[in-house]
PDB file of N, CA, C and O in Angstrom:
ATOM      1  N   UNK A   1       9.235  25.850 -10.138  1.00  0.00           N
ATOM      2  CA  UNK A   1       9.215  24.411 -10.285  1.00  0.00           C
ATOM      3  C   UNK A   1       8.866  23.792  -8.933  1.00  0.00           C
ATOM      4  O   UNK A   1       9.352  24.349  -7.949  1.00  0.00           O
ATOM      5  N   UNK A   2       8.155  22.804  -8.758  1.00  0.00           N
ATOM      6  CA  UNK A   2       7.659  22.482  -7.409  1.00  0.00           C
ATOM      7  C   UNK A   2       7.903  20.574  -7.738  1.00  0.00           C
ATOM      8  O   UNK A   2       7.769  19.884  -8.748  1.00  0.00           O
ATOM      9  N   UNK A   3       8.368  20.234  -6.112  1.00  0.00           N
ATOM     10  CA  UNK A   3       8.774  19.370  -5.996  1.00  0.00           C
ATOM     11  C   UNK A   3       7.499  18.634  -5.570  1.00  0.00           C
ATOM     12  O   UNK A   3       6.618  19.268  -4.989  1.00  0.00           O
ATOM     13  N   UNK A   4       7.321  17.008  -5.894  1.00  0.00           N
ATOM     14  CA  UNK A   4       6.277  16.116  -5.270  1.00  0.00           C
ATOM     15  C   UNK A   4       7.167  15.789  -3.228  1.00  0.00           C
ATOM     16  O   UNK A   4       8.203  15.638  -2.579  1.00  0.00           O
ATOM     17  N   UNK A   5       5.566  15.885  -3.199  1.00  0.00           N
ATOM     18  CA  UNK A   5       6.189  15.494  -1.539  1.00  0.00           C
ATOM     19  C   UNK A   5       6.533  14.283  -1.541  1.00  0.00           C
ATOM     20  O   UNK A   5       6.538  13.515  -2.503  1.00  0.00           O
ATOM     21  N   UNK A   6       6.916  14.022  -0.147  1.00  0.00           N
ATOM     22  CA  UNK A   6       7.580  11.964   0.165  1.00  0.00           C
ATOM     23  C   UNK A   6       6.363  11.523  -0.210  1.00  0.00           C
ATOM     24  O   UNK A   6       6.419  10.776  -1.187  1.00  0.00           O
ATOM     25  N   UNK A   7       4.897  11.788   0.368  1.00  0.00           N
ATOM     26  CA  UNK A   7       4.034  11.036   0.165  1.00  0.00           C
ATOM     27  C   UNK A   7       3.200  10.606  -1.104  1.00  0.00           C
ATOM     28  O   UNK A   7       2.579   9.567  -1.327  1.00  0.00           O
ATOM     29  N   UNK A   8       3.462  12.190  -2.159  1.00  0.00           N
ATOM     30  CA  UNK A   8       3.356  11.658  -3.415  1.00  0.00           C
ATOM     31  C   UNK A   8       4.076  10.684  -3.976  1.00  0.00           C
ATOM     32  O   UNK A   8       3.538   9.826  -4.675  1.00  0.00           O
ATOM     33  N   UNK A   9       5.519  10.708  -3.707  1.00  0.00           N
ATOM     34  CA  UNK A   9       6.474  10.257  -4.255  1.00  0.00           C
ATOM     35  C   UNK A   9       6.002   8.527  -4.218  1.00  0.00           C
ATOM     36  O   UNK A   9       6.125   7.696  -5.118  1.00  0.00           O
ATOM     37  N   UNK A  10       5.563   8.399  -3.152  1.00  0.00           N
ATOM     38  CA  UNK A  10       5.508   6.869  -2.455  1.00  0.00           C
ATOM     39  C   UNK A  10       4.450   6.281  -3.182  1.00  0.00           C
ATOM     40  O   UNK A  10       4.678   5.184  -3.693  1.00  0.00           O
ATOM     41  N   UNK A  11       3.168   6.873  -3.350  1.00  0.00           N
ATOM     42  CA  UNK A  11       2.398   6.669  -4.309  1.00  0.00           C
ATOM     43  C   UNK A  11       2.646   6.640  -5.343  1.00  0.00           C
ATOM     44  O   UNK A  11       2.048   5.661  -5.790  1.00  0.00           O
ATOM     45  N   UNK A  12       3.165   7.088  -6.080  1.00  0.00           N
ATOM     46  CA  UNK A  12       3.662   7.246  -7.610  1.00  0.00           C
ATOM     47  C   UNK A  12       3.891   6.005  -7.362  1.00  0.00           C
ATOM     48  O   UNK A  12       3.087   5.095  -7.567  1.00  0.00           O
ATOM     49  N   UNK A  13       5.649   5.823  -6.637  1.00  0.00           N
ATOM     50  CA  UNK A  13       6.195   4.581  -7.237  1.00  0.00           C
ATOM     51  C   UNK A  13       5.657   3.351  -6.692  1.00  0.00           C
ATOM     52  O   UNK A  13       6.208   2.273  -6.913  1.00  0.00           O
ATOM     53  N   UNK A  14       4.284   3.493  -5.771  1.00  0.00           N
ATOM     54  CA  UNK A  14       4.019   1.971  -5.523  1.00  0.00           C
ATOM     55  C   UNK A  14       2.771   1.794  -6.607  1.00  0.00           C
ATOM     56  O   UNK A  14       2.334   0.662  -6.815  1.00  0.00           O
ATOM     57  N   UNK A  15       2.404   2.551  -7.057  1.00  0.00           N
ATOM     58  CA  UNK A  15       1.355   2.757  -8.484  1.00  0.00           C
ATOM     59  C   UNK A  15       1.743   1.905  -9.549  1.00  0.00           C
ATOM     60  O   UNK A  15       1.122   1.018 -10.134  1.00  0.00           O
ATOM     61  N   UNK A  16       3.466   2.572  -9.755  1.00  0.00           N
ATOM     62  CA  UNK A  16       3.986   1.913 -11.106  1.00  0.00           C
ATOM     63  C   UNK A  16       4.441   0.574 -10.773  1.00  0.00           C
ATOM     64  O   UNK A  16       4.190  -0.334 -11.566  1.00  0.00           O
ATOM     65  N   UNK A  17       5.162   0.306  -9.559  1.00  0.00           N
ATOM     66  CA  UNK A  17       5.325  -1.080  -9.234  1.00  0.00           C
ATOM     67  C   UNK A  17       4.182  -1.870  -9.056  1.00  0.00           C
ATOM     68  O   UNK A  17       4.450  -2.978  -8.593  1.00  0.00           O
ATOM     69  N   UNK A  18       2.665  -1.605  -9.332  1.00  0.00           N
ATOM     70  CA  UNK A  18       1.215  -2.296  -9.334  1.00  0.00           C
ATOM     71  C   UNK A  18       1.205  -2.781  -8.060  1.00  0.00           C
ATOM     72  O   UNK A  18       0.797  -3.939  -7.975  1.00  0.00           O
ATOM     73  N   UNK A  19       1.539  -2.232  -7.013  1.00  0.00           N
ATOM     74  CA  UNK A  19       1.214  -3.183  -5.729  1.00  0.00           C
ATOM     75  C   UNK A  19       0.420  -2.386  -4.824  1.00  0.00           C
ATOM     76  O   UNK A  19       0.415  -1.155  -4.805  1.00  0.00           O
ATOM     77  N   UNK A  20      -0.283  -3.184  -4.039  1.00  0.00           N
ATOM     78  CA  UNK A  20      -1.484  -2.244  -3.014  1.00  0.00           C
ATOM     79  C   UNK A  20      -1.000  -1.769  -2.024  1.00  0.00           C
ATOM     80  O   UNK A  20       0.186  -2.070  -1.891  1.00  0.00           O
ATOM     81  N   UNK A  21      -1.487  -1.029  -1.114  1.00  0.00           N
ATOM     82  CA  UNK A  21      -0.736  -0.987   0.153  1.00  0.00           C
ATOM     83  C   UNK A  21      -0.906  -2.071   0.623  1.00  0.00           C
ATOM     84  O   UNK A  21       0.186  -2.520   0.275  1.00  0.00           O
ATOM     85  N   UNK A  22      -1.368  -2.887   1.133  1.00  0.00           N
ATOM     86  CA  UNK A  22      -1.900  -4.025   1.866  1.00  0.00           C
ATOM     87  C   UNK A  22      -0.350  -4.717   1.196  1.00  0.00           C
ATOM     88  O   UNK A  22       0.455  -4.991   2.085  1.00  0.00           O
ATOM     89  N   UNK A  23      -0.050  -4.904   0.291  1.00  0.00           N
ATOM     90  CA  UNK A  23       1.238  -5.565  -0.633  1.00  0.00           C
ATOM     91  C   UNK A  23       2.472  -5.090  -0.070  1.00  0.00           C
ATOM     92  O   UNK A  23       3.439  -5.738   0.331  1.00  0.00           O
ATOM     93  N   UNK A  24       2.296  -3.972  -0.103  1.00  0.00           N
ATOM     94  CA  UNK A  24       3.325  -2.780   0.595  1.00  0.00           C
ATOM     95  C   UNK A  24       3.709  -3.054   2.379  1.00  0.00           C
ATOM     96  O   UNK A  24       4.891  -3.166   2.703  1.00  0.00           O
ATOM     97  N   UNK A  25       3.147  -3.099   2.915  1.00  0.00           N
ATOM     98  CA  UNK A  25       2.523  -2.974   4.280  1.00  0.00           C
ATOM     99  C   UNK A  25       3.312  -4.443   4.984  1.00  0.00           C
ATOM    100  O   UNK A  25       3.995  -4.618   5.994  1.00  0.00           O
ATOM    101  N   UNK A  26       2.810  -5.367   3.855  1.00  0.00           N
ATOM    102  CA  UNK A  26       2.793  -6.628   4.257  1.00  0.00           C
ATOM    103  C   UNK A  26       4.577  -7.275   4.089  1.00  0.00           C
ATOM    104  O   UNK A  26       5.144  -8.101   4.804  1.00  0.00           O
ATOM    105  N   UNK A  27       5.099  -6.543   2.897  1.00  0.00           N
ATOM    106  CA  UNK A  27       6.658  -6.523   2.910  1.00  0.00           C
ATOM    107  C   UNK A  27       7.260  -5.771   3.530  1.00  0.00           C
ATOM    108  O   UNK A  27       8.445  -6.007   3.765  1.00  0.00           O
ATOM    109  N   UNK A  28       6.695  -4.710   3.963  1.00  0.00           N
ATOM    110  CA  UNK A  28       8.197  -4.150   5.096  1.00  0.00           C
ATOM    111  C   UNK A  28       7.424  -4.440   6.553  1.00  0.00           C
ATOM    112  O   UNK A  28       7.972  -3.842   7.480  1.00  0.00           O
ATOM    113  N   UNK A  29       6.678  -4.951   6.802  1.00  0.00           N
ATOM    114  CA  UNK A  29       6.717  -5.296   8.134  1.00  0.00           C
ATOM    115  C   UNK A  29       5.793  -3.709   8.724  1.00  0.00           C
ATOM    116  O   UNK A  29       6.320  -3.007   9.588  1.00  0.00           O
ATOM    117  N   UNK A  30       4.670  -3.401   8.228  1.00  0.00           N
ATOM    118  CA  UNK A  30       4.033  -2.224   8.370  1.00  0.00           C
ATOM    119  C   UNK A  30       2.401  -2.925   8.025  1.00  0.00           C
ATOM    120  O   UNK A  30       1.980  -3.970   7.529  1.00  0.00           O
ATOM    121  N   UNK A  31       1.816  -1.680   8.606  1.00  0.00           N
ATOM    122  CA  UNK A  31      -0.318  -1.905   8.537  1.00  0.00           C
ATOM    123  C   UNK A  31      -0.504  -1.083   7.213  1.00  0.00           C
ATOM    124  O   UNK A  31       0.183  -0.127   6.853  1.00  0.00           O
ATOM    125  N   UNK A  32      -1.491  -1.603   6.609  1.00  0.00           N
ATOM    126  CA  UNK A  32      -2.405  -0.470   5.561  1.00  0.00           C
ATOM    127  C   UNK A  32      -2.412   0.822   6.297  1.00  0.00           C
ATOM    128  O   UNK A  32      -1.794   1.625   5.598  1.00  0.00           O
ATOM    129  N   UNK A  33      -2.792   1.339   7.294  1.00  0.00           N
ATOM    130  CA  UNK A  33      -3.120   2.681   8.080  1.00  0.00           C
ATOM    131  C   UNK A  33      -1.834   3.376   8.174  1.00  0.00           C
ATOM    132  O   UNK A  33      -1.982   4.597   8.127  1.00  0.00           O
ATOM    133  N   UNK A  34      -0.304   2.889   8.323  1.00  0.00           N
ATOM    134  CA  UNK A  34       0.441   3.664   8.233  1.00  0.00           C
ATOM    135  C   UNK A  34       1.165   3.827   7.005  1.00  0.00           C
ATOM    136  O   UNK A  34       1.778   4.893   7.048  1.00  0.00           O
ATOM    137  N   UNK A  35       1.400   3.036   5.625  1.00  0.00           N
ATOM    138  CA  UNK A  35       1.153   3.501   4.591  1.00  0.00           C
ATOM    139  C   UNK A  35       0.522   4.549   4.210  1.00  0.00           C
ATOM    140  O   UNK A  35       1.066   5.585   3.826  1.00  0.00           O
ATOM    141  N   UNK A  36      -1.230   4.260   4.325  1.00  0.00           N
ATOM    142  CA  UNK A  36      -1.929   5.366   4.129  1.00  0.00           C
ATOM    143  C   UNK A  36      -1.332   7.126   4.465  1.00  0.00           C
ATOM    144  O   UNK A  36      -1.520   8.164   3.830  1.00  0.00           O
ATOM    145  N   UNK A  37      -0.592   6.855   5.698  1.00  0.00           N
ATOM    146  CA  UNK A  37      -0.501   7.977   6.783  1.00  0.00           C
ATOM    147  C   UNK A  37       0.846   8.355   6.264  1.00  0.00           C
ATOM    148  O   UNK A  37       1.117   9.506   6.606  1.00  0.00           O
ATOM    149  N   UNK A  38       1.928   7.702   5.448  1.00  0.00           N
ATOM    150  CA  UNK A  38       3.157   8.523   4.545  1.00  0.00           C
ATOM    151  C   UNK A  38       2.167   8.559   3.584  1.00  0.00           C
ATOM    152  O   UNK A  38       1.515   9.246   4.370  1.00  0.00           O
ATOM    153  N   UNK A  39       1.353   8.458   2.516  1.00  0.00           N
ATOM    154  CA  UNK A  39       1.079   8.553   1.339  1.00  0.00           C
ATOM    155  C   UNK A  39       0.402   9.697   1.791  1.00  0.00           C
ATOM    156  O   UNK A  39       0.899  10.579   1.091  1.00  0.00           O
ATOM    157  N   UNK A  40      -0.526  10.297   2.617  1.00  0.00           N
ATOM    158  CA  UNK A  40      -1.232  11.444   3.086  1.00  0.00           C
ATOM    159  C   UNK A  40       0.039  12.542   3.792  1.00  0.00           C
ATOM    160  O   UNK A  40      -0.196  13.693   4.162  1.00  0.00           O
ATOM    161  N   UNK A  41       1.075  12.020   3.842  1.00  0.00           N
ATOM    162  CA  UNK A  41       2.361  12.940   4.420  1.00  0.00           C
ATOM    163  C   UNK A  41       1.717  13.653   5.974  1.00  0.00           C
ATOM    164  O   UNK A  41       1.722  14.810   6.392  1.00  0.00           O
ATOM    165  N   UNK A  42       1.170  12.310   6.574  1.00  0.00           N
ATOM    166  CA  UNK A  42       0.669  12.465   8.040  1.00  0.00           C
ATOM    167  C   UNK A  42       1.919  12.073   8.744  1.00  0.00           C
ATOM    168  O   UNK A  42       2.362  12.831   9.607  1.00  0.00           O
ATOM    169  N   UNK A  43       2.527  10.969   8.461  1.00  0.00           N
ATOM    170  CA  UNK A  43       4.003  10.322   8.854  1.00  0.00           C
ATOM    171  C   UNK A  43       5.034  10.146   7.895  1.00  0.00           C
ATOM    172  O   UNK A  43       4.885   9.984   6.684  1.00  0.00           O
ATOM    173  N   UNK A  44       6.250  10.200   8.635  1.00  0.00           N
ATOM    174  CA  UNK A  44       7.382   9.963   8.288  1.00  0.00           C
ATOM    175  C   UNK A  44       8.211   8.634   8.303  1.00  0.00           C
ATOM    176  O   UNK A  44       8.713   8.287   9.372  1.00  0.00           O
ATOM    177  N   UNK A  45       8.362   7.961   7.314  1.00  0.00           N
ATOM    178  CA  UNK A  45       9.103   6.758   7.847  1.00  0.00           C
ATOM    179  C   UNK A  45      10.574   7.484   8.360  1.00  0.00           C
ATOM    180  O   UNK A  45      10.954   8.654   8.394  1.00  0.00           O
ATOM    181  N   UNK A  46      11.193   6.196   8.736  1.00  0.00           N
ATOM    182  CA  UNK A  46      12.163   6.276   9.539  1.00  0.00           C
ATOM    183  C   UNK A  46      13.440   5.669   8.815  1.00  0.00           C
ATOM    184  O   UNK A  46      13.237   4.675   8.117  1.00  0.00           O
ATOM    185  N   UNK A  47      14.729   6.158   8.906  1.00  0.00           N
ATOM    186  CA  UNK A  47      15.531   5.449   8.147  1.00  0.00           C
ATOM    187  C   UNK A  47      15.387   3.775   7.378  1.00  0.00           C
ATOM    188  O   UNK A  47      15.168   3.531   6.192  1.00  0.00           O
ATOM    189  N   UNK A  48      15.503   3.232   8.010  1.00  0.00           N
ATOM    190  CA  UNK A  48      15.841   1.667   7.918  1.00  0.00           C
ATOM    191  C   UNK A  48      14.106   1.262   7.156  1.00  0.00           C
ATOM    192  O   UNK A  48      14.104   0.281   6.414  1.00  0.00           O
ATOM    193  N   UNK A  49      12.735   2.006   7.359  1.00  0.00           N
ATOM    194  CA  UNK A  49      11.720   1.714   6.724  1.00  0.00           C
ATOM    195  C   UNK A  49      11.627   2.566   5.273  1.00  0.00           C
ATOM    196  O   UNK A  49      11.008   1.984   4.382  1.00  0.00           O
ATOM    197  N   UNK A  50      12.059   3.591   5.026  1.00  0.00           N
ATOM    198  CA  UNK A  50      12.689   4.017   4.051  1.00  0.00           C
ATOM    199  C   UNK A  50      13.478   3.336   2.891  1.00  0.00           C
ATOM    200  O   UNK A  50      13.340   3.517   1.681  1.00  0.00           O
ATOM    201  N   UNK A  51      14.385   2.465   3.587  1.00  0.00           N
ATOM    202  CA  UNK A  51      14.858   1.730   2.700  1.00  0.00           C
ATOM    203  C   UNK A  51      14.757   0.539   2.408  1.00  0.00           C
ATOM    204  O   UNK A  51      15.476  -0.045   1.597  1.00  0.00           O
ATOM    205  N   UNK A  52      13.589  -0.083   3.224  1.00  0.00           N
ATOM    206  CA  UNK A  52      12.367  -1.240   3.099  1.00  0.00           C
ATOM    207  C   UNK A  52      11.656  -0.784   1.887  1.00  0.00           C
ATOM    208  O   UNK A  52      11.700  -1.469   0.865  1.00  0.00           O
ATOM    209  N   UNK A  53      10.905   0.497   1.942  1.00  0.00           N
ATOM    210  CA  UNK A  53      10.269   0.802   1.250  1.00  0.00           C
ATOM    211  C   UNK A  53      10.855   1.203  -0.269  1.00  0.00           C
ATOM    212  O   UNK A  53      10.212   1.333  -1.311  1.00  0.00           O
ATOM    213  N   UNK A  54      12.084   1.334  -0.073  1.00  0.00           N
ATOM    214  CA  UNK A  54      12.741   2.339  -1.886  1.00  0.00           C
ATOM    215  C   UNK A  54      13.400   0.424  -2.156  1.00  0.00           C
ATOM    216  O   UNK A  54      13.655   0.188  -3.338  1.00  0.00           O
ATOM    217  N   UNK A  55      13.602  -0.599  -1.312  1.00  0.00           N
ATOM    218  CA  UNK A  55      13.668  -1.740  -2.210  1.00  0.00           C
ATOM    219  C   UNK A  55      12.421  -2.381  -2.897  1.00  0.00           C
ATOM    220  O   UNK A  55      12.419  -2.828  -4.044  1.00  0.00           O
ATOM    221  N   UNK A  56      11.379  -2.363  -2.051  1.00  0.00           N
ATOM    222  CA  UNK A  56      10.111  -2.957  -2.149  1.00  0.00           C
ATOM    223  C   UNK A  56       9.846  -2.372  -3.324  1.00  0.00           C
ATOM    224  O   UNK A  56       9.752  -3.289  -4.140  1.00  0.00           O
ATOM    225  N   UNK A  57       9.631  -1.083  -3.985  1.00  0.00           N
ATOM    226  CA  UNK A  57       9.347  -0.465  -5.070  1.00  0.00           C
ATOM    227  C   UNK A  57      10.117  -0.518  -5.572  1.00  0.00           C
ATOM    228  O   UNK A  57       9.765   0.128  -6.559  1.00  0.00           O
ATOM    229  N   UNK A  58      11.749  -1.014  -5.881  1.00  0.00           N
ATOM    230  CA  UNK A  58      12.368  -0.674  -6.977  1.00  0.00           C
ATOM    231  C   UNK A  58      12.891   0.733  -7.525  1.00  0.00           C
ATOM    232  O   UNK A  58      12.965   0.957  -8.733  1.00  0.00           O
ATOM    233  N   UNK A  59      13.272   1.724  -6.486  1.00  0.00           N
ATOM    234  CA  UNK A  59      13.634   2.595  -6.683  1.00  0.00           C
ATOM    235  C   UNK A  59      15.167   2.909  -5.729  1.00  0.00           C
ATOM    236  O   UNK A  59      15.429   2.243  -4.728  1.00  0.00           O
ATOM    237  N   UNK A  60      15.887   3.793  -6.138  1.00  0.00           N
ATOM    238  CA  UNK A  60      17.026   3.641  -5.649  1.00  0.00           C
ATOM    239  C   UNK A  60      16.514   4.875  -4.402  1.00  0.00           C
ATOM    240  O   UNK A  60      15.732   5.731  -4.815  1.00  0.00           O
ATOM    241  N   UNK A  61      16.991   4.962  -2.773  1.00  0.00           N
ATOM    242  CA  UNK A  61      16.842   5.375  -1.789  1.00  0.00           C
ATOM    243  C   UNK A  61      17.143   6.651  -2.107  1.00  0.00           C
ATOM    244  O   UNK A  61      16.775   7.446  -1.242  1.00  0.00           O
ATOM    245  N   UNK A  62      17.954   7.372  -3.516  1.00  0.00           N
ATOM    246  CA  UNK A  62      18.429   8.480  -3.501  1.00  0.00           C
ATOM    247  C   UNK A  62      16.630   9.316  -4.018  1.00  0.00           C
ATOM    248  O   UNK A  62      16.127  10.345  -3.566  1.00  0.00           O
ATOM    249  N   UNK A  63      16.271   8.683  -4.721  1.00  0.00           N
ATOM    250  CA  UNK A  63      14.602   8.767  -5.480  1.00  0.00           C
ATOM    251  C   UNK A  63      14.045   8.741  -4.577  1.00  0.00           C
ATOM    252  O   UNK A  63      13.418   9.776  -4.348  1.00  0.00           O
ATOM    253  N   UNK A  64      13.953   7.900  -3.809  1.00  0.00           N
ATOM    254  CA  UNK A  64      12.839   7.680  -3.075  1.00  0.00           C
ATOM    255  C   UNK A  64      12.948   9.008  -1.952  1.00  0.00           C
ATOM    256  O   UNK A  64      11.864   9.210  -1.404  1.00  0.00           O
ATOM    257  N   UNK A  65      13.760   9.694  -1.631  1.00  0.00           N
ATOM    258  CA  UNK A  65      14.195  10.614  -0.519  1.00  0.00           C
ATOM    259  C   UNK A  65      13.758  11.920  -0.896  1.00  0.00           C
ATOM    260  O   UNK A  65      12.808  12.540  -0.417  1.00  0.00           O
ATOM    261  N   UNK A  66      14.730  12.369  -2.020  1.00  0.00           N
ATOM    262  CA  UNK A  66      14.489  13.327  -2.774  1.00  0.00           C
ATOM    263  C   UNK A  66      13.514  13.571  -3.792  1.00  0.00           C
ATOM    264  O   UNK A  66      12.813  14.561  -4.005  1.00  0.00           O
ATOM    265  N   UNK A  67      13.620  12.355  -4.439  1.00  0.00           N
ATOM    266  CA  UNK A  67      12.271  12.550  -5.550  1.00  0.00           C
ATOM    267  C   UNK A  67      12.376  13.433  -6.931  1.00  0.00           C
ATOM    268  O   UNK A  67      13.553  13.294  -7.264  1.00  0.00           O
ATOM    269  N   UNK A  68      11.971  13.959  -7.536  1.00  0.00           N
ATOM    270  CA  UNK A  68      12.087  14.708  -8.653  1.00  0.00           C
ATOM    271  C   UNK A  68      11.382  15.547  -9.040  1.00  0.00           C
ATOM    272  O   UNK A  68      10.221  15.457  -8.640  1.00  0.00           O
ATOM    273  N   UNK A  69      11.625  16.401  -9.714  1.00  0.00           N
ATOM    274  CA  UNK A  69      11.039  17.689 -10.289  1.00  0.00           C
ATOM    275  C   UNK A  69       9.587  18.140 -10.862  1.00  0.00           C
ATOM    276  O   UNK A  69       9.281  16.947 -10.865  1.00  0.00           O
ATOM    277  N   UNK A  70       9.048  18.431 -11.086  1.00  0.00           N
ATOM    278  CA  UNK A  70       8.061  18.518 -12.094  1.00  0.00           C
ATOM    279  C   UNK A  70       7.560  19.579 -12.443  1.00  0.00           C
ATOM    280  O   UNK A  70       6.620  20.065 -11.815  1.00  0.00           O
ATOM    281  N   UNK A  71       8.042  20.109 -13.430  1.00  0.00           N
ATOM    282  CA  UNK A  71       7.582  21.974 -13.875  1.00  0.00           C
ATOM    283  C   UNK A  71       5.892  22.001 -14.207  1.00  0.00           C
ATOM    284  O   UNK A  71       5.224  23.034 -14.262  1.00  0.00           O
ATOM    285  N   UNK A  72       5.485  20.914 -14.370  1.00  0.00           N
ATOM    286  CA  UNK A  72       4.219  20.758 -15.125  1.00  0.00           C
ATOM    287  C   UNK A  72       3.442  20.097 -13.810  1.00  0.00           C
ATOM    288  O   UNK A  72       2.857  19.098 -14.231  1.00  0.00           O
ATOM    289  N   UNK A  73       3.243  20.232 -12.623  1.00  0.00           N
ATOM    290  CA  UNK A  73       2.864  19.504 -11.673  1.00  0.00           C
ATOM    291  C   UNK A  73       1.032  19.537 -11.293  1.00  0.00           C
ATOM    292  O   UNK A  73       0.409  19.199 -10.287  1.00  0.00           O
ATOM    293  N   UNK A  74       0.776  19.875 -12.077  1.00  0.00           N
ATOM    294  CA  UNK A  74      -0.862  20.369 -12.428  1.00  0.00           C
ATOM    295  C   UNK A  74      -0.842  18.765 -12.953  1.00  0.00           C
ATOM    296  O   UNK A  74      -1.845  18.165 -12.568  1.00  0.00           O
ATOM    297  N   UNK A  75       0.060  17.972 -13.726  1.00  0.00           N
ATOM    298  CA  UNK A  75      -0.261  17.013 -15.133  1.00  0.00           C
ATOM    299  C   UNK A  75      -1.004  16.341 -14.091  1.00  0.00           C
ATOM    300  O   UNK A  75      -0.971  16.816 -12.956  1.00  0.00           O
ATOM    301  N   UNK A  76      -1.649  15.327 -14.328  1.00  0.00           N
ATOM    302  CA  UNK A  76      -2.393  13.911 -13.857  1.00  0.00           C
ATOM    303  C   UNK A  76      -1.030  13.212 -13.397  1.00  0.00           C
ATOM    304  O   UNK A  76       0.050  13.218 -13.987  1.00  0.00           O
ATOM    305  N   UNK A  77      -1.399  12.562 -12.092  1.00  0.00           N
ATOM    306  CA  UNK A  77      -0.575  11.699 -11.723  1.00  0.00           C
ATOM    307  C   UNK A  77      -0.756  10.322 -11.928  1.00  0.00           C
ATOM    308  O   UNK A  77      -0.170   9.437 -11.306  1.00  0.00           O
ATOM    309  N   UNK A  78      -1.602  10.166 -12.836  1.00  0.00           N
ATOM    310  CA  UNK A  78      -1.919   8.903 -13.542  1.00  0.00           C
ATOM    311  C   UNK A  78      -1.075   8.685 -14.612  1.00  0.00           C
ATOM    312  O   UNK A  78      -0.796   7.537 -14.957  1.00  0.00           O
ATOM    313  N   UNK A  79      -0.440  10.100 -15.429  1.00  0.00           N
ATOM    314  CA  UNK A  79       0.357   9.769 -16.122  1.00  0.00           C
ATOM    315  C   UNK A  79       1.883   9.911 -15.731  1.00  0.00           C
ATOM    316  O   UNK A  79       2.751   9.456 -16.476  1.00  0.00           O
ATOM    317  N   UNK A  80       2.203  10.576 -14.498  1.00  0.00           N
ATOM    318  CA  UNK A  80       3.292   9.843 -14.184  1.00  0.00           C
ATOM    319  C   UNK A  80       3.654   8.639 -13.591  1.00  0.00           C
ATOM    320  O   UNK A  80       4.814   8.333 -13.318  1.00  0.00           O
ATOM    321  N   UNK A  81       2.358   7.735 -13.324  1.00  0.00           N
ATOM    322  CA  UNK A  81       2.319   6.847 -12.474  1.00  0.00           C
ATOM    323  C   UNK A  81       2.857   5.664 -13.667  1.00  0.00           C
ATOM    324  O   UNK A  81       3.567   4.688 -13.424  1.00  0.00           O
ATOM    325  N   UNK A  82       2.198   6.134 -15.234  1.00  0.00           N
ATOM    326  CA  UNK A  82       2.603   5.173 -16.459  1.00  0.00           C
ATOM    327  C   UNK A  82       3.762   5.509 -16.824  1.00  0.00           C
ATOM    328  O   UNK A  82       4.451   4.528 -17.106  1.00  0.00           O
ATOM    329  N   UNK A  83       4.219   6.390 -16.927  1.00  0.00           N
ATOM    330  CA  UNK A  83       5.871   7.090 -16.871  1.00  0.00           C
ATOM    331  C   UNK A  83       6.423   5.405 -16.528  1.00  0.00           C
ATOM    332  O   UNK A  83       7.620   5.170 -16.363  1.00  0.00           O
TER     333      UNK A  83
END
């Protein structure tokens, strides 16, 4: 079973919350380029942007950290993004 990384994770849930990075970026006090750079799992946010980011999306910080499972991780992430 293989886990999605932070940077999938971040994508997913800013997918399903319909917001851009630029949207993203612009509420926690961050650039499009370092978005980009957790969604590519180039960077790491940092506590306190972490939990900028798991309010901004609507996900609880325990999700947003850890994330969840996926036995089927081949599927399209388009359809977990509609999930």
């Amino acid at each position: 079973m293989e886990v999605f990384t932070l940077g999938e994770r971040l994508m997913i849930y800013r997918k399903r919350a319909k917001l851009t990075k630029k949207e993203v970026a612009r509420r926690i006090g961050a650039t499009v380029p370092c978005i980009t750079r957790y969604e590519n799992d180039e960077a790491y946010p940092d506590e306190e942007t972490m939990m900028n980011l798991a309010c901004v999306l609507g996900v609880s910080i325990n999700k947003m950290s850890f994330g969840f499972n996926d036995p089927a991780k081949d599927r399209k992430m388009e359809v977990l993004i509609k999930e």
